[in-house]
PyMOL Python script that loads the backbone (N, CA, C, O; Angstrom):
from pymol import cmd

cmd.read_pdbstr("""\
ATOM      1  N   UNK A   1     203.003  45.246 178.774  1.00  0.00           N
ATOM      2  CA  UNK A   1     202.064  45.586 179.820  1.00  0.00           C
ATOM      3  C   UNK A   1     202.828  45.959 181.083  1.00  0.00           C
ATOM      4  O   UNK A   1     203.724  45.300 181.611  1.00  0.00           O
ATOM      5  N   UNK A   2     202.312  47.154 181.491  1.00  0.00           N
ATOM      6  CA  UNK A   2     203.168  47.302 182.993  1.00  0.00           C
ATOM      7  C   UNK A   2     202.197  46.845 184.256  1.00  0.00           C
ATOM      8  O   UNK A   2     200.971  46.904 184.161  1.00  0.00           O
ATOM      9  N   UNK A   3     202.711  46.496 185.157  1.00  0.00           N
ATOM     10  CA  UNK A   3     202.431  45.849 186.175  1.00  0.00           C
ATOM     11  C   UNK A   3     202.804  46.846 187.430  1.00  0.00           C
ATOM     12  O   UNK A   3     203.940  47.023 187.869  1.00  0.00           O
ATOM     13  N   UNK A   4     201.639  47.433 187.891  1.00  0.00           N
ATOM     14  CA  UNK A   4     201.825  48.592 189.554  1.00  0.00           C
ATOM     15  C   UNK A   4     201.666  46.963 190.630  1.00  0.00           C
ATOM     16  O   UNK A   4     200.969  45.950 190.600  1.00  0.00           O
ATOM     17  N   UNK A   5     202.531  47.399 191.302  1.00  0.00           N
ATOM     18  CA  UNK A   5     202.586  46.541 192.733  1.00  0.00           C
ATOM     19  C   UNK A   5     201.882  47.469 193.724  1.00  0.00           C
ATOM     20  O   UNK A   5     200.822  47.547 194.344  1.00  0.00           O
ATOM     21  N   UNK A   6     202.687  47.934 193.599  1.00  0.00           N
ATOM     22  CA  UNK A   6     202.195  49.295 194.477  1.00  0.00           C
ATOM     23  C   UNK A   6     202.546  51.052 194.443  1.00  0.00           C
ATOM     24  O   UNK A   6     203.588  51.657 194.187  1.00  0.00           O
ATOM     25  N   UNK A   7     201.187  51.517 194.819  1.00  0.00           N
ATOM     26  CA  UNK A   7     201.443  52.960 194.456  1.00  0.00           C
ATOM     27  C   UNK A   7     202.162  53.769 195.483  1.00  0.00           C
ATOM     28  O   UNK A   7     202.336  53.209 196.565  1.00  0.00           O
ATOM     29  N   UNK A   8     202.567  54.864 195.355  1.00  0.00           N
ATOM     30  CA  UNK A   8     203.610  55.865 196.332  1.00  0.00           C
ATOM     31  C   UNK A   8     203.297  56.877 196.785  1.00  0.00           C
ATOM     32  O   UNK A   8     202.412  56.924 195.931  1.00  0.00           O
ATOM     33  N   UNK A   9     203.196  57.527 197.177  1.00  0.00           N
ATOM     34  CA  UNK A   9     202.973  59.352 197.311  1.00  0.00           C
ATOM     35  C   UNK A   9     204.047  60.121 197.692  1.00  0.00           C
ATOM     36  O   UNK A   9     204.925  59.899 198.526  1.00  0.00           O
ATOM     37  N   UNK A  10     203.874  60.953 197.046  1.00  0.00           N
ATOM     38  CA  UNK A  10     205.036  62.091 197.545  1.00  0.00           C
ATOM     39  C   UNK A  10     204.268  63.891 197.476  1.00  0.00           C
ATOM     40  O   UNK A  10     203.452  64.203 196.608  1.00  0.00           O
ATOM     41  N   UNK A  11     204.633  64.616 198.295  1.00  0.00           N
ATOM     42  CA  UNK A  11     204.044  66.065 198.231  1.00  0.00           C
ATOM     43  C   UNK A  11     204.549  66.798 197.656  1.00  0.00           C
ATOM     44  O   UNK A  11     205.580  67.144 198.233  1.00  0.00           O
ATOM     45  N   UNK A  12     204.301  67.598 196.170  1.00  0.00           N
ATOM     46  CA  UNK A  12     204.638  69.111 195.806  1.00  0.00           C
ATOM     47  C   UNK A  12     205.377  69.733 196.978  1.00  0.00           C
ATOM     48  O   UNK A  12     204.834  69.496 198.057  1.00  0.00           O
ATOM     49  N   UNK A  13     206.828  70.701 197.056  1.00  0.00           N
ATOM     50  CA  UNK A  13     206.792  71.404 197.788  1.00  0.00           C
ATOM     51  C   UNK A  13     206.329  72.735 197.090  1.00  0.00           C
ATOM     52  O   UNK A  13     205.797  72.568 195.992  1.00  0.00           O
ATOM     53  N   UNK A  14     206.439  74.003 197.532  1.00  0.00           N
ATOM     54  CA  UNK A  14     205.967  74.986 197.411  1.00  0.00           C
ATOM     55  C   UNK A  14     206.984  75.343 196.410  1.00  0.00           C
ATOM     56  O   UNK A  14     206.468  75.865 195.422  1.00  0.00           O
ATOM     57  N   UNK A  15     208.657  75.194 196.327  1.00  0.00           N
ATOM     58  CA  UNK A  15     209.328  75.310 195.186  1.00  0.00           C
ATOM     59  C   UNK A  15     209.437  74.458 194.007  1.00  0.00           C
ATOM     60  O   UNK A  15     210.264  74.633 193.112  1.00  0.00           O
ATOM     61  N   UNK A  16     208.207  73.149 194.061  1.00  0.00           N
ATOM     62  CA  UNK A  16     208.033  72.246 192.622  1.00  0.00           C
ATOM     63  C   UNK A  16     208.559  71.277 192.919  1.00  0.00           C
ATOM     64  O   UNK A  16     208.269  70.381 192.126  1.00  0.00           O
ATOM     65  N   UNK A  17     209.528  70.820 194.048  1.00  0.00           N
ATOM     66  CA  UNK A  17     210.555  69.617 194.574  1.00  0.00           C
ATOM     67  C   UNK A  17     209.573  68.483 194.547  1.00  0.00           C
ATOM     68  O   UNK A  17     208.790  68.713 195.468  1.00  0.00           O
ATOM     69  N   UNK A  18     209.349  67.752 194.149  1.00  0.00           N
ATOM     70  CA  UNK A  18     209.187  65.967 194.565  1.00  0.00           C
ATOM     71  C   UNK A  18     210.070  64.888 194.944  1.00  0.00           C
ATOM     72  O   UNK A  18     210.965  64.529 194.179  1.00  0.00           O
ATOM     73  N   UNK A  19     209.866  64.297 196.164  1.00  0.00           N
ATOM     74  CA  UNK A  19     210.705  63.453 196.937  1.00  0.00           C
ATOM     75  C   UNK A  19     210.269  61.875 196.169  1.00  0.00           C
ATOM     76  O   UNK A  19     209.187  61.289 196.213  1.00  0.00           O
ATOM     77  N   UNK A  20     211.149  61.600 195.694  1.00  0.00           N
ATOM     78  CA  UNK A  20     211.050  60.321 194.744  1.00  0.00           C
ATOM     79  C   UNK A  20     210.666  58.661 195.631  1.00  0.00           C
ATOM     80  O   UNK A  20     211.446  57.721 195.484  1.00  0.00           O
ATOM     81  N   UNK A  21     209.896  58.575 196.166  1.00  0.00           N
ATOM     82  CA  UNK A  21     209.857  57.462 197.040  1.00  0.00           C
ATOM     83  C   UNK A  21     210.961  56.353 197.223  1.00  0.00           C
ATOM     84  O   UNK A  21     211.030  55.501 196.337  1.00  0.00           O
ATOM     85  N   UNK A  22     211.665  56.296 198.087  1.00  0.00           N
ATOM     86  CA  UNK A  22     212.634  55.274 198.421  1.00  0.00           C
ATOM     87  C   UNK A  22     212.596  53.960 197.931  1.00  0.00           C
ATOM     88  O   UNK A  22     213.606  53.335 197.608  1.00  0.00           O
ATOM     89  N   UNK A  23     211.385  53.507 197.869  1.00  0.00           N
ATOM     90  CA  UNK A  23     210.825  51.649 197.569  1.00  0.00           C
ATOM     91  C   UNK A  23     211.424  52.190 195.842  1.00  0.00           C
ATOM     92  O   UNK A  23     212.063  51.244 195.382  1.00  0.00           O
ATOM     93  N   UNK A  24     211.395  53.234 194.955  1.00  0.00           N
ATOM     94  CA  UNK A  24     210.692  53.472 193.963  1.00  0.00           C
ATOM     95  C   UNK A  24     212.248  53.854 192.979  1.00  0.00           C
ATOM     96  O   UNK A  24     212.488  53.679 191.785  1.00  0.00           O
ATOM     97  N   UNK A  25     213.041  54.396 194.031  1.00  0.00           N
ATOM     98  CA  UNK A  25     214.519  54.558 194.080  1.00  0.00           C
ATOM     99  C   UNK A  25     215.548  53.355 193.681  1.00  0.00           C
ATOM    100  O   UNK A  25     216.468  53.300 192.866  1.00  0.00           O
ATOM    101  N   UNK A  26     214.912  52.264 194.753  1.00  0.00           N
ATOM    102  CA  UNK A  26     216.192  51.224 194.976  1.00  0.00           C
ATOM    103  C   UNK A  26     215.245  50.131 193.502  1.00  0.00           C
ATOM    104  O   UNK A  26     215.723  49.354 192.675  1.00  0.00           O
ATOM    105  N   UNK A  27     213.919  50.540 193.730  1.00  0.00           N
ATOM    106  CA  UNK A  27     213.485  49.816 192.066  1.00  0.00           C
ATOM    107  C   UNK A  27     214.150  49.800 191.082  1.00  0.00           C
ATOM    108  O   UNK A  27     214.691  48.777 190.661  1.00  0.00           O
ATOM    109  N   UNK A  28     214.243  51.137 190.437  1.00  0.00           N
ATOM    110  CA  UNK A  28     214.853  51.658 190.019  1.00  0.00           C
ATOM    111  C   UNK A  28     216.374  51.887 189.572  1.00  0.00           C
ATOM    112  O   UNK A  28     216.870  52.162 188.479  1.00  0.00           O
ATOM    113  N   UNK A  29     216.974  51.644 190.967  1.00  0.00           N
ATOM    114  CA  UNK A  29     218.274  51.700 191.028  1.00  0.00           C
ATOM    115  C   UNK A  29     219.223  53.365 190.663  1.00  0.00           C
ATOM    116  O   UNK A  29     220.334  53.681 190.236  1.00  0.00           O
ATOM    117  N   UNK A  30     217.977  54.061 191.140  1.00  0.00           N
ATOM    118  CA  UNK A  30     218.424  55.426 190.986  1.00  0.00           C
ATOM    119  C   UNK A  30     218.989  55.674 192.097  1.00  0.00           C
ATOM    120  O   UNK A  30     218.595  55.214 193.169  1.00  0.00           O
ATOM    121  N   UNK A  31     220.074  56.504 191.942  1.00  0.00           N
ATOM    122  CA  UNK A  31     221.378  56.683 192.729  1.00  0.00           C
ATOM    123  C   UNK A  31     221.019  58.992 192.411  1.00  0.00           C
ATOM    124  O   UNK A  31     220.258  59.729 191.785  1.00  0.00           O
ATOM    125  N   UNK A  32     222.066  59.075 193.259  1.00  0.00           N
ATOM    126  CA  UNK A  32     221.818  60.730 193.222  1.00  0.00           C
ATOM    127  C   UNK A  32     222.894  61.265 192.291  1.00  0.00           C
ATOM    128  O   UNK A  32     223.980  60.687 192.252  1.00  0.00           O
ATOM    129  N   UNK A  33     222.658  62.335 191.540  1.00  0.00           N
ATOM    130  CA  UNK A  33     223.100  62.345 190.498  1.00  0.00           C
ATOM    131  C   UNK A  33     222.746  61.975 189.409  1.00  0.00           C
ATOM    132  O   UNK A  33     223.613  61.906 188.539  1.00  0.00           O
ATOM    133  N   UNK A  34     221.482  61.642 189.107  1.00  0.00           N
ATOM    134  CA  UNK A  34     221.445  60.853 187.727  1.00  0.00           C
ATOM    135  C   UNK A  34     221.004  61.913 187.206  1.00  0.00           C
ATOM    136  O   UNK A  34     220.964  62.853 188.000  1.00  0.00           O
ATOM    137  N   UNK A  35     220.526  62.215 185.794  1.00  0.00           N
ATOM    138  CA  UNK A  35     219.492  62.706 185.601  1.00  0.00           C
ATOM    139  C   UNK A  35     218.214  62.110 184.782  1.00  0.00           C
ATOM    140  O   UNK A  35     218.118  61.059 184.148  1.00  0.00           O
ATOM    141  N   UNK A  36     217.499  62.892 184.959  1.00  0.00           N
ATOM    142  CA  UNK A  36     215.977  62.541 185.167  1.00  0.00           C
ATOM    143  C   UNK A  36     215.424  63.531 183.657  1.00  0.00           C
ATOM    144  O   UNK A  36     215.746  64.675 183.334  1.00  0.00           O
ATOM    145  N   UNK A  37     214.495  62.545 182.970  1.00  0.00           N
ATOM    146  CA  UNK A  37     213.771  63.621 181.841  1.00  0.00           C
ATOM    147  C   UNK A  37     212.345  63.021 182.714  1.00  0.00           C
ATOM    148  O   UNK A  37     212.081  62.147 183.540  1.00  0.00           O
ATOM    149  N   UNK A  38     211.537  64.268 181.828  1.00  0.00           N
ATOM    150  CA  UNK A  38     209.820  64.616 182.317  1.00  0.00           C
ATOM    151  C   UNK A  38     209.385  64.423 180.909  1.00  0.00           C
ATOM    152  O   UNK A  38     210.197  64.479 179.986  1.00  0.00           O
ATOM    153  N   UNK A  39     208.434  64.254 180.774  1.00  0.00           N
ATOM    154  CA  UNK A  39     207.400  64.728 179.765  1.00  0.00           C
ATOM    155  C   UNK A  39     205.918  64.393 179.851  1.00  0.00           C
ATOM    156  O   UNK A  39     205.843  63.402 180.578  1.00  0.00           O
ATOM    157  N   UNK A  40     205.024  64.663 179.554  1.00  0.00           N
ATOM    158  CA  UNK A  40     203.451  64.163 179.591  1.00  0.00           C
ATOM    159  C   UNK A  40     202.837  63.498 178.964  1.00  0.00           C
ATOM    160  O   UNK A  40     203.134  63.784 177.805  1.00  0.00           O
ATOM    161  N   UNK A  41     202.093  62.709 178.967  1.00  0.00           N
ATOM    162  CA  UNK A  41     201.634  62.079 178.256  1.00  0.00           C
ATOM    163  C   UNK A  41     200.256  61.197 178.931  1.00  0.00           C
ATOM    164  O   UNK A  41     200.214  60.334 179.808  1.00  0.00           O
ATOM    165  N   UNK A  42     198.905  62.002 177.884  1.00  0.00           N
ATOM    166  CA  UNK A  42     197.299  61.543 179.007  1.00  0.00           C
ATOM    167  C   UNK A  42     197.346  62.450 180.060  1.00  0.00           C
ATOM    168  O   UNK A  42     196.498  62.036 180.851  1.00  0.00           O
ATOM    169  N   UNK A  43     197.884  63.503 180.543  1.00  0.00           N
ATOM    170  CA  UNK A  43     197.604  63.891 181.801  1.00  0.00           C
ATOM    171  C   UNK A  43     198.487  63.295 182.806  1.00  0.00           C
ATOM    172  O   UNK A  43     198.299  63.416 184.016  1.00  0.00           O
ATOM    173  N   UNK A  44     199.456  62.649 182.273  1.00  0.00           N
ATOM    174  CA  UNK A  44     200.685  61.915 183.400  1.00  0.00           C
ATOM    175  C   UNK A  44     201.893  62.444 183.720  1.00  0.00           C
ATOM    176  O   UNK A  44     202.335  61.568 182.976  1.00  0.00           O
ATOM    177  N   UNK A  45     202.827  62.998 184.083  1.00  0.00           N
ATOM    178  CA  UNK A  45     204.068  62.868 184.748  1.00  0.00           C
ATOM    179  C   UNK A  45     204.611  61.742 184.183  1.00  0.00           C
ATOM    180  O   UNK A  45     204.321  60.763 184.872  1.00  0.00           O
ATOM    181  N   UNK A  46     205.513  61.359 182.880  1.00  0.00           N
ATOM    182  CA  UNK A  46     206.444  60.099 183.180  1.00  0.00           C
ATOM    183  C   UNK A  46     207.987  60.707 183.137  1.00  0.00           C
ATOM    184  O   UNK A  46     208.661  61.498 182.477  1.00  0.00           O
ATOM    185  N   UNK A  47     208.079  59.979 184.067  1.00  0.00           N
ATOM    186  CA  UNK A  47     209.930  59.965 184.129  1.00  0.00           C
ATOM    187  C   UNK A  47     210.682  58.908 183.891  1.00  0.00           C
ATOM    188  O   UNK A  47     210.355  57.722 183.835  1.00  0.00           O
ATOM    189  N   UNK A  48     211.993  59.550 183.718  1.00  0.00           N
ATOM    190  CA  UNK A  48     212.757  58.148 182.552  1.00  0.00           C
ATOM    191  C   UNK A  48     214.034  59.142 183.158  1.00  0.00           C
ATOM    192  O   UNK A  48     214.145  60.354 183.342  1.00  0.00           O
ATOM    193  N   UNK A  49     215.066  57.775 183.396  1.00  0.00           N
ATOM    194  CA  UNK A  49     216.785  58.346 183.479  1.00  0.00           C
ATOM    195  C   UNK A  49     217.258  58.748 181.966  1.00  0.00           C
ATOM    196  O   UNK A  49     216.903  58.083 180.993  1.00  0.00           O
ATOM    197  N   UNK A  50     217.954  59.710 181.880  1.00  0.00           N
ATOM    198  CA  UNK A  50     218.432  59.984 180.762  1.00  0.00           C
ATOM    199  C   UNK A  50     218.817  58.690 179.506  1.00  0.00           C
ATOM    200  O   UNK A  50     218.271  58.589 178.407  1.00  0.00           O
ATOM    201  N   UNK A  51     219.810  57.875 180.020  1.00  0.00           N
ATOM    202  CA  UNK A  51     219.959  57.150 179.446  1.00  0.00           C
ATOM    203  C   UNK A  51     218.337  55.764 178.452  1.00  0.00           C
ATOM    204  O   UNK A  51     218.297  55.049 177.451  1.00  0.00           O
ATOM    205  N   UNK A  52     217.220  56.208 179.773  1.00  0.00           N
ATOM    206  CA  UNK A  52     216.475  55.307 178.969  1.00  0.00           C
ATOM    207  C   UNK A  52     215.255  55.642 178.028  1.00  0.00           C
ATOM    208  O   UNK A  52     214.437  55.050 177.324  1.00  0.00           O
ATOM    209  N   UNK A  53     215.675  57.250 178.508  1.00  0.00           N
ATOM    210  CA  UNK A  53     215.132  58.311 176.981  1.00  0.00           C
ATOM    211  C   UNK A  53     215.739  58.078 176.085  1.00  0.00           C
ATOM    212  O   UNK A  53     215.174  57.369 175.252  1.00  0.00           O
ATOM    213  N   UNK A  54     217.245  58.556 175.762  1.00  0.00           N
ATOM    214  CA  UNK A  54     218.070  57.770 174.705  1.00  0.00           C
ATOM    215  C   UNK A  54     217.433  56.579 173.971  1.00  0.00           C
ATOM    216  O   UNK A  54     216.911  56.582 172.856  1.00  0.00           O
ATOM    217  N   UNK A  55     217.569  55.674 174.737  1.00  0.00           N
ATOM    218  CA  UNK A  55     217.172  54.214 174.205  1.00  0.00           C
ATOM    219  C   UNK A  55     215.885  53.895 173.541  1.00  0.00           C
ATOM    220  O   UNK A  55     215.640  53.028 172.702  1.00  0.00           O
ATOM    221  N   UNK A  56     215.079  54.820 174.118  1.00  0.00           N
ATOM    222  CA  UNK A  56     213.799  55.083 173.800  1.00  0.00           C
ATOM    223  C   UNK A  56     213.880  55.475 172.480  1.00  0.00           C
ATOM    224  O   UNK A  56     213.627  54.744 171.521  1.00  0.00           O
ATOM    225  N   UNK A  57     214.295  56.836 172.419  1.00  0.00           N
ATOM    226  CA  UNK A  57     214.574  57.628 170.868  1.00  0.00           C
ATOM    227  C   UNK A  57     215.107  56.697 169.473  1.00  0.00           C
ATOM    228  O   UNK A  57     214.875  56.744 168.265  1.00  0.00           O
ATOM    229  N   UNK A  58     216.224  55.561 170.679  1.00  0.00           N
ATOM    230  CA  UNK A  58     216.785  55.122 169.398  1.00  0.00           C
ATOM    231  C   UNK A  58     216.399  54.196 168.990  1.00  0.00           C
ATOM    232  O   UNK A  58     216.728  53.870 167.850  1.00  0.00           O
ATOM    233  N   UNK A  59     215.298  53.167 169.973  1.00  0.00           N
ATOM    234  CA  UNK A  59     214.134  52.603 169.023  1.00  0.00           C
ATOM    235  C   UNK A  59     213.549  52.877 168.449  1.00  0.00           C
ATOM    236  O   UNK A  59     213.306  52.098 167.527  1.00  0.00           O
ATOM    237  N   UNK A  60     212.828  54.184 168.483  1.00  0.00           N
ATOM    238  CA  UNK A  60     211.778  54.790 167.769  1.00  0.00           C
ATOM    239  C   UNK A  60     212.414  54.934 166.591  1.00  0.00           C
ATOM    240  O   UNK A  60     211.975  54.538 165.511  1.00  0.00           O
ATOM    241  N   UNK A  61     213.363  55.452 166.757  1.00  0.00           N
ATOM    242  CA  UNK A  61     214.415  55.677 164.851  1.00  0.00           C
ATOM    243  C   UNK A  61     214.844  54.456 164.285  1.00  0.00           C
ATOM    244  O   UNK A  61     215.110  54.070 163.147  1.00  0.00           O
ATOM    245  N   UNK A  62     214.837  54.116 165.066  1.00  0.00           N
ATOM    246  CA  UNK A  62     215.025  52.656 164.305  1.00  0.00           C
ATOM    247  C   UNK A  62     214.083  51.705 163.346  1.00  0.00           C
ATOM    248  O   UNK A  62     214.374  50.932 162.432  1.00  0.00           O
ATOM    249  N   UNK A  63     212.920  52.060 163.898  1.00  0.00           N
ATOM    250  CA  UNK A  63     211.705  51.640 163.501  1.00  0.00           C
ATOM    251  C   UNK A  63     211.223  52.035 162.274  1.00  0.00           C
ATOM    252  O   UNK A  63     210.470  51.580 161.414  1.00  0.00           O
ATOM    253  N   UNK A  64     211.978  53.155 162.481  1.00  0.00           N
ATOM    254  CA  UNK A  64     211.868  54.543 160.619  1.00  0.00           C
ATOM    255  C   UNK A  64     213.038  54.357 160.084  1.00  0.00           C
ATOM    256  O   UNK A  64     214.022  55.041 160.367  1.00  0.00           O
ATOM    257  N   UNK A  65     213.030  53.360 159.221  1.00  0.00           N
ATOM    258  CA  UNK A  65     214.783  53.874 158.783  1.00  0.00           C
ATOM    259  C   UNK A  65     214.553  54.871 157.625  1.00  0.00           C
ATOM    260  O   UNK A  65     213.592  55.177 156.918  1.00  0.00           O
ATOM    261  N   UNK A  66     216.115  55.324 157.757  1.00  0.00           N
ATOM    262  CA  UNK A  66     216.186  56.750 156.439  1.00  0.00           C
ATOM    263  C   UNK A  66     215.816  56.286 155.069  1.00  0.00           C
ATOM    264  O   UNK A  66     215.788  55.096 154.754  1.00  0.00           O
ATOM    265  N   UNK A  67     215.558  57.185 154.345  1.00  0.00           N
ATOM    266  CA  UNK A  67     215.231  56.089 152.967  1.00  0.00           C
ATOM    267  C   UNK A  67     216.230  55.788 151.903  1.00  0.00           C
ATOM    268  O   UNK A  67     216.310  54.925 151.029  1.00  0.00           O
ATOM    269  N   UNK A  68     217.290  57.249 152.443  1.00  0.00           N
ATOM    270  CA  UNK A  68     218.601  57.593 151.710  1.00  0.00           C
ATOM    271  C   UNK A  68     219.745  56.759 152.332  1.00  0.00           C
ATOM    272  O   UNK A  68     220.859  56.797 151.809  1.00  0.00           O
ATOM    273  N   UNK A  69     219.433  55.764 153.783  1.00  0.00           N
ATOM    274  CA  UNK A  69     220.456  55.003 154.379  1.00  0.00           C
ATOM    275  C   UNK A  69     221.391  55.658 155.322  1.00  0.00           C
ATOM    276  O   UNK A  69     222.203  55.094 156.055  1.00  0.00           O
ATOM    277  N   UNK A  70     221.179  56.851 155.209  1.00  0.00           N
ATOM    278  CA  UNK A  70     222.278  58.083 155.965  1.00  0.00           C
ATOM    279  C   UNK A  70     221.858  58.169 157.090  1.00  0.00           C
ATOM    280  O   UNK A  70     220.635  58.093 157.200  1.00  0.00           O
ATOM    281  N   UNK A  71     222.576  58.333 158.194  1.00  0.00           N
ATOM    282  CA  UNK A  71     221.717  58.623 159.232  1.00  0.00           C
ATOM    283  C   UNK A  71     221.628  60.036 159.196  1.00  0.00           C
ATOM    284  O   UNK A  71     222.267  60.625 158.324  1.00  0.00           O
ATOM    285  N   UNK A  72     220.777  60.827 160.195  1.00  0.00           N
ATOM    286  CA  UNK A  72     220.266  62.101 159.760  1.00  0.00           C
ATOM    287  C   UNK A  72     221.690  62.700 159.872  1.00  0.00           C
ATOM    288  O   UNK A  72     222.080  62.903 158.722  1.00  0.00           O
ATOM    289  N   UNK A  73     222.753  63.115 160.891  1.00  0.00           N
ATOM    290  CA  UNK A  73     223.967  63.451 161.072  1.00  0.00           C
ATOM    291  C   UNK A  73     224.582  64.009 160.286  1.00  0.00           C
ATOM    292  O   UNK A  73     225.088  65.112 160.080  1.00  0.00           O
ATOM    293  N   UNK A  74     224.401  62.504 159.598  1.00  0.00           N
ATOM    294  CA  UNK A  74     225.372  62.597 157.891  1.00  0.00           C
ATOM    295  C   UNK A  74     224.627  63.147 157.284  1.00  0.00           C
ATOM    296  O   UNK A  74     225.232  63.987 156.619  1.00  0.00           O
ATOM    297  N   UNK A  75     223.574  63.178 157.098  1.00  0.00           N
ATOM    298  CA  UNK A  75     222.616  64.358 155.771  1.00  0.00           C
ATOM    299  C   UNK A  75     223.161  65.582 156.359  1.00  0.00           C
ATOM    300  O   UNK A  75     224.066  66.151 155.747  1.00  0.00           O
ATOM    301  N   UNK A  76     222.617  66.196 157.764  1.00  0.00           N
ATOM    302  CA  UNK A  76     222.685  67.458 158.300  1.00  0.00           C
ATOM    303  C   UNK A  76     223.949  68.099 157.446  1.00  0.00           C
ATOM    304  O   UNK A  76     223.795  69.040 156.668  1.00  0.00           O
ATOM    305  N   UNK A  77     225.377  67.379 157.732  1.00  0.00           N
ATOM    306  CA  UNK A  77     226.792  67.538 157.621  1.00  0.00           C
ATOM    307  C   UNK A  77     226.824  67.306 156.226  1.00  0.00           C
ATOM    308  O   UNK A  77     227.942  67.645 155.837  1.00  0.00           O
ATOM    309  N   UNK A  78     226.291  66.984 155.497  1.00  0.00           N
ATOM    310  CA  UNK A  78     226.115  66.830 153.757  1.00  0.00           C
ATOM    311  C   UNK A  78     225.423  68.013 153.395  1.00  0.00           C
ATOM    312  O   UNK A  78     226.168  68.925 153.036  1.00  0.00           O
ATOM    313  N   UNK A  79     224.504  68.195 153.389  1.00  0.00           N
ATOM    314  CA  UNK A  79     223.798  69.784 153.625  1.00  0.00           C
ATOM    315  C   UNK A  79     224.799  70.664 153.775  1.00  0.00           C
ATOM    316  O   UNK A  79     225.381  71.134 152.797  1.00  0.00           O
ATOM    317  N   UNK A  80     225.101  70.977 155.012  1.00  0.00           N
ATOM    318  CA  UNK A  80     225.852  72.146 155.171  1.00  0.00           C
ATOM    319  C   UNK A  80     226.704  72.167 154.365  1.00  0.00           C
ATOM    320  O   UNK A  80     226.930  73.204 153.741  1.00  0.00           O
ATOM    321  N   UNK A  81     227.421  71.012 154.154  1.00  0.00           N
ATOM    322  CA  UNK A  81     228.854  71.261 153.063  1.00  0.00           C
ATOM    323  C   UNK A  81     228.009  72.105 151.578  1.00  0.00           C
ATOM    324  O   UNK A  81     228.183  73.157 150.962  1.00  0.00           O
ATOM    325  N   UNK A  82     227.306  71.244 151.519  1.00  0.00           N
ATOM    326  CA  UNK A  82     227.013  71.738 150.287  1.00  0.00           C
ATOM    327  C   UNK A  82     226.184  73.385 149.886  1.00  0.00           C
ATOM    328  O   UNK A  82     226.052  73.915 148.783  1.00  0.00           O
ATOM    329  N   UNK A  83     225.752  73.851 151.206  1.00  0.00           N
ATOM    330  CA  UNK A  83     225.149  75.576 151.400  1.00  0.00           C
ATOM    331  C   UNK A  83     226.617  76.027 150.929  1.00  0.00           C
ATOM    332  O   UNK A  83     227.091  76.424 149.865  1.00  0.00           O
ATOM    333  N   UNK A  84     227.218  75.728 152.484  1.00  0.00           N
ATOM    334  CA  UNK A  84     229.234  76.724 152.176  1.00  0.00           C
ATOM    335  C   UNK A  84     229.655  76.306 150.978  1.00  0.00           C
ATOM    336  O   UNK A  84     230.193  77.374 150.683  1.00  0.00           O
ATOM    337  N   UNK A  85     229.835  75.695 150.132  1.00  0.00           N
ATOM    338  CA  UNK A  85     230.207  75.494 148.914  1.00  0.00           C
ATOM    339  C   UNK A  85     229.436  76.273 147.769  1.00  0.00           C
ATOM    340  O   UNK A  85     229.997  76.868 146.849  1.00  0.00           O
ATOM    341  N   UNK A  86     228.246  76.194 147.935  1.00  0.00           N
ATOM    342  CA  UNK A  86     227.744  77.494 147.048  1.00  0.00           C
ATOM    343  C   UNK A  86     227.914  78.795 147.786  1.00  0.00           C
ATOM    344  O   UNK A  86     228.004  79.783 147.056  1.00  0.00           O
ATOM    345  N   UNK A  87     227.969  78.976 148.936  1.00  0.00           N
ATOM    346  CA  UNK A  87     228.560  80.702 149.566  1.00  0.00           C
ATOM    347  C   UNK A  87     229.477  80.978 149.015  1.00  0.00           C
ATOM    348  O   UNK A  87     229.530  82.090 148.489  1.00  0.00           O
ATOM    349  N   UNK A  88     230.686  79.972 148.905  1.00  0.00           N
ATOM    350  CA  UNK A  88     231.851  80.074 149.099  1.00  0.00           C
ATOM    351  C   UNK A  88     232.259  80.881 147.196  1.00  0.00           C
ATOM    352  O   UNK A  88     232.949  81.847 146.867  1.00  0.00           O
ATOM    353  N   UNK A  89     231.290  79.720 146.246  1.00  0.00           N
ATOM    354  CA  UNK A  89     230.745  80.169 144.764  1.00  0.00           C
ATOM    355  C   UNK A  89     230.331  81.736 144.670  1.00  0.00           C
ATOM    356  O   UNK A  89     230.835  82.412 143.774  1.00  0.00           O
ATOM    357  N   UNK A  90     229.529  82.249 145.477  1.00  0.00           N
ATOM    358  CA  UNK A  90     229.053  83.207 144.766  1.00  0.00           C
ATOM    359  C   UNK A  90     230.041  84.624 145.244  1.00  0.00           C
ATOM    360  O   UNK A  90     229.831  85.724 144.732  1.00  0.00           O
TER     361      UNK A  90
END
""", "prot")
cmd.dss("prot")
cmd.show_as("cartoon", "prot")
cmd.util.cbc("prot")
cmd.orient("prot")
């Protein structure tokens, strides 16, 4: 469950810029330089530092494991060997 303390505002500029609220920053612990993913979800704006998209993803995969035990990587790179090896055949 998430818990709002309190809400923020910030204005669209005319080039798409949003000023990230300061209280919302040092929450956060966002520093300049980071980067930042978007995506939607309900009609929302959520943002996430790169790193806690990652983390995100790699729960979600986690949750599915492969059925072959491989992680996808290793299939991808198993695959290909095995296309160039029949190119390489004909």
């Amino acid at each position: 469950m998430v818990t709002v303390l309190r809400k923020e505002t910030s204005v669209l500029s005319s080039e798409g810029r949003v000023v990230i609220p300061a209280s919302i920053r040092k929450q956060l612990g966002l520093e300049p330089g980071v980067t930042l993913t978007f995506h939607t979800e309900n009609g929302q704006v959520i943002m996430s530092t790169r790193e806690t998209a990652i983390a995100e993803l790699q729960r979600m995969f986690a949750a599915h494991p492969n059925p072959s035990g491989l992680r996808a990587s290793d299939e991808l790179i198993a695959e290909r060997r095995l296309e160039a090896a029949r190119e390489a055949a004909e």
